[in-house]
C-alpha positions, 0 to 999 in steps of 0.5 A: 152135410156132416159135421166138419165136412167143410172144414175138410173140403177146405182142408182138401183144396189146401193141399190137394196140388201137393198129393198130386206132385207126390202121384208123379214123384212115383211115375208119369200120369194122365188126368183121369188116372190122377183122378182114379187115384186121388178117389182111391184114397178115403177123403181125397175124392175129386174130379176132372173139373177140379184136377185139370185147372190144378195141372194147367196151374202146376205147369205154369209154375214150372212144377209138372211138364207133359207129354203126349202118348198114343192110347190103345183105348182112344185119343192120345193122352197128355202125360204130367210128369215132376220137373226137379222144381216140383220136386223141391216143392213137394220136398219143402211141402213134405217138411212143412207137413209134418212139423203141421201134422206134428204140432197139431197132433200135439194139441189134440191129444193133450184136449183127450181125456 
């Protein structure tokens, strides 16, 4: 495993339910399309057997609601979509974040040579 490859994993756990919410803050998806997208982006990758407990646990909280659509290519799909309670979440998470980000950024640069 490469150096700090566990730290970022447990990094990625953290706040991989808020990178969901801020997929469906833009529009309606099913699993794998999270999956897809999630992959998409470098550091994020993940797979259904992580995403699909993570929706279940999200619902249950009140933060997504679903749907079910016809596919053209298969069985019919179960939509996430944002509820305005996810939306608050992912709004106090997003503040959160950034004065993180923030502070932790301003610790690492003063240790720069």
């Amino acid at each position: 495993m490469e150096p700090g490859g566990t730290r970022i994993s447990q990094l990625r756990r953290g706040v991989l339910e808020f990178c969901v919410l801020a997929l469906l803050a833009e529009a309606e998806l099913y699993g794998f399309d999270l999956v897809r997208r999630l992959s998409d982006v470098e550091g994020l990758v993940t797979s259904e057997g992580t995403i699909y407990p993570l929706l279940s646990r999200l619902r249950r909280e009140g933060w997504v609601t679903t749907t079910w659509a016809e596919s053209e290519s298969g069985p019919p799909r179960r939509y996430y979509a944002l509820t305005e309670d996810g939306r608050r979440a992912l709004g106090g998470f997003t503040e959160d974040w950034e004065r993180f980000r923030d502070s932790v950024d301003q610790l690492l640069l003063k240790g720069k040579p």
